[in-house]
C-alpha positions as CSV (number, residue, x, y, z in Angstrom):
1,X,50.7,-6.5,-31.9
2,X,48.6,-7.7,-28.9
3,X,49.2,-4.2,-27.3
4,X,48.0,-2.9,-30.4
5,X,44.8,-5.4,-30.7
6,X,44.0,-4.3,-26.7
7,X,44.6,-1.0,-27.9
8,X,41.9,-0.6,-30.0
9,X,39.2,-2.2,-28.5
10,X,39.0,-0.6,-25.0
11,X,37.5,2.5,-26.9
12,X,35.5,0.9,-28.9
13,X,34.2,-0.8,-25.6
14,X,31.7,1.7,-24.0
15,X,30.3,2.0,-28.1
16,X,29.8,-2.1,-28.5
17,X,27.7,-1.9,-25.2
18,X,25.6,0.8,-26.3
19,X,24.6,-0.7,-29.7
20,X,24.2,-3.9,-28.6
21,X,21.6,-2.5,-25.8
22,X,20.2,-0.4,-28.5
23,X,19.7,-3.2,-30.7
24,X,18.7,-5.6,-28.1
25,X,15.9,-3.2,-26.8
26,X,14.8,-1.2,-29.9
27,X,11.3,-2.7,-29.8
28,X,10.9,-2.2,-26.0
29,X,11.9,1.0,-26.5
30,X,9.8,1.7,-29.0
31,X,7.0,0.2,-27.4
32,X,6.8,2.0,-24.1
33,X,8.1,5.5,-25.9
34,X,4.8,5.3,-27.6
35,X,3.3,4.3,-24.2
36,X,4.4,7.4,-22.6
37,X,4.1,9.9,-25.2
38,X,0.1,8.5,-25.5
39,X,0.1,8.6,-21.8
40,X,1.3,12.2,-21.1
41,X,-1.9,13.3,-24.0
42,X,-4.5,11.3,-22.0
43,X,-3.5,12.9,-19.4
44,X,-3.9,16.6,-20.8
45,X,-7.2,15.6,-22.3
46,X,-8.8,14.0,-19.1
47,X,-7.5,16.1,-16.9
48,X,-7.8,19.1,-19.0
49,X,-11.5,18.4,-19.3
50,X,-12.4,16.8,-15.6
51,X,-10.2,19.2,-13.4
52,X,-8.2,18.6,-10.3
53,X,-11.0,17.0,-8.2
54,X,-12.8,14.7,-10.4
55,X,-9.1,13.8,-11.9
56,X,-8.2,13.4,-8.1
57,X,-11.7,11.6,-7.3
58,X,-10.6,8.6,-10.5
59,X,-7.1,7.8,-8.8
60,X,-8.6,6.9,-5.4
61,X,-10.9,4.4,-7.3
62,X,-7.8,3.2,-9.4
63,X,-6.0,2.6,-6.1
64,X,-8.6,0.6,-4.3
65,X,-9.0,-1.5,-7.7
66,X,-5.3,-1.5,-8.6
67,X,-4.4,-3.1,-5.3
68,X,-7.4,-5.4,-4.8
69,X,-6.3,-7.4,-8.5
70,X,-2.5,-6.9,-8.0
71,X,-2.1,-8.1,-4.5
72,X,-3.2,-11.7,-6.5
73,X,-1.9,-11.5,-9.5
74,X,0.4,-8.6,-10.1
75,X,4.0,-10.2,-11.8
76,X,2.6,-13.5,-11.9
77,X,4.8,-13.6,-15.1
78,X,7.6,-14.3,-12.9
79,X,5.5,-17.5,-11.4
80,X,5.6,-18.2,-15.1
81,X,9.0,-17.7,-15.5
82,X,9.8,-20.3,-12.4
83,X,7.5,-22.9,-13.6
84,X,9.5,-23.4,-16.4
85,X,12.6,-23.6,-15.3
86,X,10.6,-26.7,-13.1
87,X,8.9,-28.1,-15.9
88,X,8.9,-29.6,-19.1
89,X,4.7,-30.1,-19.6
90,X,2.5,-28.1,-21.0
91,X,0.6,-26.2,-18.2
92,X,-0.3,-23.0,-19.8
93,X,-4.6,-23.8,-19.6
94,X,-4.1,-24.0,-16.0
95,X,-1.9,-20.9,-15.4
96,X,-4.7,-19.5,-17.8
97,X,-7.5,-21.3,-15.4
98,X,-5.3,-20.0,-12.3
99,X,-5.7,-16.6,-13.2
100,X,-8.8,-16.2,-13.5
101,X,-9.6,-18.1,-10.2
102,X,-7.3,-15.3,-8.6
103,X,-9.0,-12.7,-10.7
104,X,-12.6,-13.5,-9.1
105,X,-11.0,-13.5,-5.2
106,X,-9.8,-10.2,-6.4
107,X,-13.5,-9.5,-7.1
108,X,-14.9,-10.2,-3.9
109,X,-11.9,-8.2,-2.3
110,X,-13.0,-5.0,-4.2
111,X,-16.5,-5.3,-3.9
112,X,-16.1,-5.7,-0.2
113,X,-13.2,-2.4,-0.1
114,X,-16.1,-0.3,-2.0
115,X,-19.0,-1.2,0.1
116,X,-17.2,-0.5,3.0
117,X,-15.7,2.8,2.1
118,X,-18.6,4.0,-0.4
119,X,-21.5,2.2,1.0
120,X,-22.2,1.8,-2.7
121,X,-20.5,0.8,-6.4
122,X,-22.4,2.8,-9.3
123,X,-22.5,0.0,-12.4
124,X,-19.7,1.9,-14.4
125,X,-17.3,0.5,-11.5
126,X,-18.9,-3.1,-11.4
127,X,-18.1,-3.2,-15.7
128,X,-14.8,-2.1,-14.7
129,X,-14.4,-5.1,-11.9
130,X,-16.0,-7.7,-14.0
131,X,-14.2,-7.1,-17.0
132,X,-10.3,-6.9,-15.2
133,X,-10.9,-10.6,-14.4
134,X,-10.1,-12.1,-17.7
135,X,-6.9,-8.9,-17.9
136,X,-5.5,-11.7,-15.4
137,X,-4.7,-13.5,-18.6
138,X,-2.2,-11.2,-19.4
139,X,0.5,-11.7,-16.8
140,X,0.6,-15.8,-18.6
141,X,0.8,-14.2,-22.2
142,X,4.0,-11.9,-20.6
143,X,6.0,-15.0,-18.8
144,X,5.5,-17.2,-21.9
145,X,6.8,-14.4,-24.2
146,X,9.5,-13.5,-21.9
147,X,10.5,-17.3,-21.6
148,X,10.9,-17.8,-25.4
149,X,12.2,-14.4,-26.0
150,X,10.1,-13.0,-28.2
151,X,10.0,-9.2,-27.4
152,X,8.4,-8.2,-30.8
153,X,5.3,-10.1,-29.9
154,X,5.6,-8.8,-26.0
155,X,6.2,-4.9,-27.6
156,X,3.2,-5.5,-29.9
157,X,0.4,-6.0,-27.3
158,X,2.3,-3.2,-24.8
159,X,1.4,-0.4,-27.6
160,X,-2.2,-2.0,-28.8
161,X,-3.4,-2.4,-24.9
162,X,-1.9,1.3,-24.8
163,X,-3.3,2.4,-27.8
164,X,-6.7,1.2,-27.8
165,X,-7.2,2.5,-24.1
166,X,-5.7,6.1,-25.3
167,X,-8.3,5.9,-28.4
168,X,-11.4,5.0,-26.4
169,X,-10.6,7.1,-23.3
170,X,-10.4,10.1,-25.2
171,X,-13.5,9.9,-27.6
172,X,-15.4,8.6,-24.2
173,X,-14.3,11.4,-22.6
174,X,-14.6,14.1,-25.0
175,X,-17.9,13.1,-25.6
176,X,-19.1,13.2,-22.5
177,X,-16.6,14.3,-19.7
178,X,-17.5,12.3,-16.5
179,X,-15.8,9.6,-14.5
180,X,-18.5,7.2,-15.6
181,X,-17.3,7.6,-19.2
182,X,-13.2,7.2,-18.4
183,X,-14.4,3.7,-16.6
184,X,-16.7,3.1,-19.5
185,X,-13.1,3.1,-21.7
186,X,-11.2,1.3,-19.9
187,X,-13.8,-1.4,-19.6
188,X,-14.2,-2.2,-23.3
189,X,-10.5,-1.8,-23.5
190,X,-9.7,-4.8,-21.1
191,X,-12.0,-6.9,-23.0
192,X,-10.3,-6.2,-26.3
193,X,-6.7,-6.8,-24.8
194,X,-7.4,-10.3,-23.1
195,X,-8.5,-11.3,-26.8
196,X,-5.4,-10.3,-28.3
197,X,-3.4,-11.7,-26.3
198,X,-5.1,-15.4,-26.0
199,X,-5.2,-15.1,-29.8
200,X,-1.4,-14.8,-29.7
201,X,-0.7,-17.4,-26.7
202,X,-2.8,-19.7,-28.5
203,X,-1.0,-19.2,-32.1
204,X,2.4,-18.6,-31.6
205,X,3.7,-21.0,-28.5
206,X,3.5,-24.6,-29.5
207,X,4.0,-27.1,-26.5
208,X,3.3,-30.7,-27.5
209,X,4.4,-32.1,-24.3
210,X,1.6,-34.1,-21.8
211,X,-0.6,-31.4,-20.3
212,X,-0.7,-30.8,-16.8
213,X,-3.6,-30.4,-14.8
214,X,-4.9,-27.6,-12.3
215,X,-4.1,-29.7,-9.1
216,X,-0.7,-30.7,-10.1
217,X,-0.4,-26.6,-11.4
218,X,-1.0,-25.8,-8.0
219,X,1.5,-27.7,-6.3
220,X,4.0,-26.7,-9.1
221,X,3.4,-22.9,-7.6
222,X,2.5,-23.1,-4.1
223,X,6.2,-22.3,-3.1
224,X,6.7,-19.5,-5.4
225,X,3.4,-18.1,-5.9
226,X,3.5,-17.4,-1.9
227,X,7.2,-15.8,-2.4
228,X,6.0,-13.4,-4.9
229,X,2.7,-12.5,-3.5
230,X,4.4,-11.4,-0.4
231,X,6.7,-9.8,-2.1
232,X,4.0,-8.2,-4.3
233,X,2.0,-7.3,-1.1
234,X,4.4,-5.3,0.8
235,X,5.2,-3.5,-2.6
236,X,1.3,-2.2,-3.6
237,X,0.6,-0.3,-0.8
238,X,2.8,3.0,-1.5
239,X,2.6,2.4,-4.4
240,X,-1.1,2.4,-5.2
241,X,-2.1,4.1,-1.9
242,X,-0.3,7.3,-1.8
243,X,-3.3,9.1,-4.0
244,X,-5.8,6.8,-1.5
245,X,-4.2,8.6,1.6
246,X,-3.9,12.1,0.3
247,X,-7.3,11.9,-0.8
248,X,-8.8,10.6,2.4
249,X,-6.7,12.9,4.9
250,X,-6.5,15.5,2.5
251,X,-9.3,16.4,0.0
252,X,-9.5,15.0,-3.8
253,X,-8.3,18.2,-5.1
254,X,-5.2,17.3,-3.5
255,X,-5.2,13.9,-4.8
256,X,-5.4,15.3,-8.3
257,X,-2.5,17.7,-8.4
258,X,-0.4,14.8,-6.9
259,X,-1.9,12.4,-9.3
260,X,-0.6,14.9,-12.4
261,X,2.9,15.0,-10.5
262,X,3.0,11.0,-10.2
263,X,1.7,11.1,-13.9
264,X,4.4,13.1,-15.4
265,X,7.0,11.1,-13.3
266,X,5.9,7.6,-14.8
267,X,8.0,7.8,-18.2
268,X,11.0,6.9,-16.4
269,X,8.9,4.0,-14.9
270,X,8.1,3.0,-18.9
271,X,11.6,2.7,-19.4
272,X,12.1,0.4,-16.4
273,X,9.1,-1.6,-17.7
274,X,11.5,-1.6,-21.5
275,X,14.1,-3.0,-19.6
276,X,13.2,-5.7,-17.5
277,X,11.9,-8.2,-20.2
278,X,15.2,-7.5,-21.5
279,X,17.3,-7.8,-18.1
280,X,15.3,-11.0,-17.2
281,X,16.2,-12.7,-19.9
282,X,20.1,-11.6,-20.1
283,X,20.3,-13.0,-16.4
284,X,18.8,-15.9,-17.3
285,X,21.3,-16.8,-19.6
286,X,24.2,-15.5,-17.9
287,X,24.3,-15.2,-14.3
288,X,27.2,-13.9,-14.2
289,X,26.3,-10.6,-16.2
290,X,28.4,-7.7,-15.6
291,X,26.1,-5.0,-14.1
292,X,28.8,-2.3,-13.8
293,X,28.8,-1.1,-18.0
294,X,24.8,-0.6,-17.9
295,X,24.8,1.3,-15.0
296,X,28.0,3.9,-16.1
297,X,27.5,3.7,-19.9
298,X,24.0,4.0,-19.7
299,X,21.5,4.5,-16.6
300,X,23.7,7.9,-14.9
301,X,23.7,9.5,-17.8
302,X,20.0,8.6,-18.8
303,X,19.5,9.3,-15.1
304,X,21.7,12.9,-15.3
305,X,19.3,14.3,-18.4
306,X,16.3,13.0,-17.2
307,X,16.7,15.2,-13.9
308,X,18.0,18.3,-15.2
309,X,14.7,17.9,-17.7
310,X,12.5,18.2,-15.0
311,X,14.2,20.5,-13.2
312,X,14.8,22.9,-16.0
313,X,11.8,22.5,-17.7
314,X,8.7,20.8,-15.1
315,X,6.9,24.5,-15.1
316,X,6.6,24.4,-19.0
317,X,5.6,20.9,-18.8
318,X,3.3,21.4,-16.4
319,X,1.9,24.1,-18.4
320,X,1.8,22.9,-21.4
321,X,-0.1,19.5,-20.0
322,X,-2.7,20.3,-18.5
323,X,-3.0,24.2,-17.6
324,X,-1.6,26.5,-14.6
325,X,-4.7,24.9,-12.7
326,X,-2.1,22.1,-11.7
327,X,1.3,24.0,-10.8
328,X,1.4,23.5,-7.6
329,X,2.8,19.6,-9.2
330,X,5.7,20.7,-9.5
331,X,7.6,20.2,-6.2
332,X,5.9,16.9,-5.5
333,X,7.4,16.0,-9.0
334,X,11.0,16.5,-8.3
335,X,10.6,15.1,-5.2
336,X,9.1,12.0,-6.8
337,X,11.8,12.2,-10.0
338,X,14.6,11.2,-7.3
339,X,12.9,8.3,-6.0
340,X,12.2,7.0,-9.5
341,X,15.9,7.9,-10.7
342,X,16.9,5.5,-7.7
343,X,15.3,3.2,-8.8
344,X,15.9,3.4,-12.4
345,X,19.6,3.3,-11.7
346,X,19.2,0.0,-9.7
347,X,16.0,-1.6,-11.1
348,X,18.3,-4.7,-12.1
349,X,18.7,-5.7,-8.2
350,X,15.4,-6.8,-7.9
351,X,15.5,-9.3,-11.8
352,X,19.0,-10.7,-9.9
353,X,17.1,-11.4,-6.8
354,X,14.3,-13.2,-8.1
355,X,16.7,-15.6,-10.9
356,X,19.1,-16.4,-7.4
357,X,16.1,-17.5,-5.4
358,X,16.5,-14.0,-3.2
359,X,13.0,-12.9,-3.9
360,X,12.5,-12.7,0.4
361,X,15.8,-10.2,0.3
362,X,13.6,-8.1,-2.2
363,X,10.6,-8.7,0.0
364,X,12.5,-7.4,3.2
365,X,13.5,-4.4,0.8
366,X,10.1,-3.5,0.2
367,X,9.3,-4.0,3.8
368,X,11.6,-1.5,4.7
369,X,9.9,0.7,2.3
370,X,6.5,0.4,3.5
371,X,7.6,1.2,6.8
372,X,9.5,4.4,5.5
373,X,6.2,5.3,3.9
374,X,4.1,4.7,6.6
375,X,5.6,6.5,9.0
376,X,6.8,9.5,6.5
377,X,3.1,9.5,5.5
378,X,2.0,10.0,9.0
379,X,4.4,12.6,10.2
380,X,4.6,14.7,6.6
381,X,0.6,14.4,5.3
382,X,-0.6,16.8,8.0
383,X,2.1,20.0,7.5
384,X,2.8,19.5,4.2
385,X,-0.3,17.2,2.4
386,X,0.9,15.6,-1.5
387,X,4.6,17.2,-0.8
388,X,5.0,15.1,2.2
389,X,3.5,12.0,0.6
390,X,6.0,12.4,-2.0
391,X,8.8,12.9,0.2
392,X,8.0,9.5,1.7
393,X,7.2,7.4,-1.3
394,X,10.7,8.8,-2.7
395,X,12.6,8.5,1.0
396,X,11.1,4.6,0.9
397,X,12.3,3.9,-2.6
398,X,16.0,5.1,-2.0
399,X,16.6,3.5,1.0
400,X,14.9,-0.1,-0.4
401,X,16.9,0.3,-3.3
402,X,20.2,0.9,-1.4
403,X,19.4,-2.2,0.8
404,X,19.1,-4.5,-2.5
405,X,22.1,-3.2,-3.9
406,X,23.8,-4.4,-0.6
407,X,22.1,-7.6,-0.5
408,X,23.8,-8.4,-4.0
409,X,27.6,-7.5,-3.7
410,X,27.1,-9.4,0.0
411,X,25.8,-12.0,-2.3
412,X,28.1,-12.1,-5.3
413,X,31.0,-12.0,-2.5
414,X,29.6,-15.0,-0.6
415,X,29.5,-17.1,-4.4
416,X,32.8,-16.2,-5.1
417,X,34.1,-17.0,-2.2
418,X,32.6,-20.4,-2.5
């Protein structure tokens, strides 16, 4: 009878994990499905109605401003995440008070990047810095959520903030198609989503225990703050200044049809942001979470489909996006859909790190991917311009992923050893 009982649920095995991830992630799923799909449109629309250059032109500024306010603050959820597993008071004013502090140093930093490189910052773009301060916010509102495990609430604000920026982007832009009308958008749409989301902190997470005060805050994070920010650091640069440096040694009509490539790519990068709420919290509970079933029963063949999609159909998509004035994407888009397909299939290394107090093994990992990206860059932007950028963000993101993935079987030897 036991044979019989064994019997039966080994099949049923591979179908249990699948529904329970299903079930698990339905609203993360949801959430960043409706992310992509409004993401892909905005990009047809802006694109479509700006061109190659100007399109090219907007992701230089967004990589100077993406990495001035993310080398401060960028998963500063995790910081959240850590504090609470040191705390029992009630510190969420000062994480709140914290962020914005980091959000004005940001400030200075890309004020100083745009009046050394420009010479001059039209007031579209000083809107657009002033008003990603309070967006700090957000990374407090996504460790508190994560902590208590509400994913509904986390889901929610993913597809407003997504939403709302698709809604106003493209009746700014099709009114009047200009960069200073895309910055214009995003601009009210920060202000909008830091709202929400204090609304939400302030109604739904209840913590009657003593308060704790900025001072003490900062002591509580000095350790891990620094961990994460250097692990943040090393991690921005390709991945916010690969459009910077084809548009600099290149020209920004360059920067654009990479840009569409990198744009195209990013739904696989929605569903790593689906899953890592998810993932976090799974390892937090269990340590010991078996890895092996996510990866065969569901990441190589997500991983499998998602390749031979781009590969059979990228033309048509390309097409159909925004226009044959952007074909030439389509080899930096392969290119980049490996790198992101490593990743995919080991984004957990990086969740396992940070809950084992490995965060400088991930650090090293990105290290080692900055350096791959730096010199690929260097070698591969003169011969073959956005193709060889994509060949070395994808050759840096393979060979960091392959180091983390060593870094925990040495590590999940060493504990059982022990």
């Amino acid at each position: 009878m036991a044979c019989k009982r064994s019997g039966v649920q080994i099949p049923s095995a591979p179908q249990n994990i699948m529904k329970s991830f299903l079930i698990e992630t339905k609203e993360l799923l949801l959430s960043q499905g409706i992310i992509a799909i409004l993401a892909i449109i905005q990009v047809r629309i802006v694109a479509g109605n700006l061109g190659p250059e100007i399109y090219g032109n907007i992701g230089v500024y967004l990589g100077f401003v993406g990495l001035s306010f993310r080398l401060l603050s960028s998963r500063n959820a995790d910081l959240i995440l850590m504090n609470f597993k040191s705390t029992n008071k009630n510190f969420i004013s000062s994480s709140l008070i914290f962020e914005l502090i980091l959000g004005f140093l940001s400030l200075v930093f890309v004020v100083f990047i745009f009046y050394t490189y420009y010479n001059f910052i039209p007031g579209y773009l000083l809107l657009y810095f002033f008003t990603r301060i309070p967006l700090n916010t957000l990374e407090v509102f996504k460790g508190v959520f994560t902590h208590i495990g509400n994913l509904k609430a986390y889901s929610l604000v993913e597809s407003t903030s997504n939403v709302i920026r698709f809604i106003l982007v493209v009746i700014f832009v099709t009114i009047k198609p200009s960069i200073s009308s895309f910055f214009y958008a995003l601009s009210f749409q920060q202000i909008i989503i830091t709202i929400f989301t204090l609304v939400l902190l302030k109604y739904n997470y209840k913590n009657y225990e003593k308060k704790m005060g900025l001072s003490e805050y900062f002591k509580l994070s000095k350790s891990s703050f620094y961990k994460i920010r250097m692990d943040q650091a090393v991690g921005l640069i390709p991945t916010h200044l690969d459009v910077v440096v084809i548009g600099y040694f290149s020209n920004f009509y360059s920067a654009g049809i990479y840009r569409i490539a990198k744009k195209l790519v990013d739904p696989i990068n929605y569903l790593i942001v689906a899953f890592s709420p998810w993932m976090l919290n799974k390892i937090s509970s269990d340590n010991n979470y078996q890895f092996k079933n996510l990866v065969k029963r569901i990441l190589i063949p997500l991983s499998i489909l998602i390749y031979f999609f781009y590969y059979l159909f990228g033309v048509e998509l390309i097409n159909f996006i925004v226009g044959n004035e952007f074909s030439n994407s389509y080899t930096p888009m392969l290119i980049l859909v490996i790198g992101y397909l490593s990743y995919f299939l080991i984004f957990w290394t990086r969740h396992y790190l940070f809950l084992n107090n490995l965060i400088h093994k991930h650090t090293t990992g990105r290290l080692i991917n900055l350096s791959v990206f730096i010199i690929g860059s260097t070698i591969l932007i003169g011969p073959l311009s956005f193709n060889g950028i994509a060949i070395a963000v994808a050759s840096g993101t393979i060979i960091q992923k392959f180091y983390e993935l060593y870094i925990y079987f040495d590590h999940k030897k060493t504990s059982n050893n022990t």
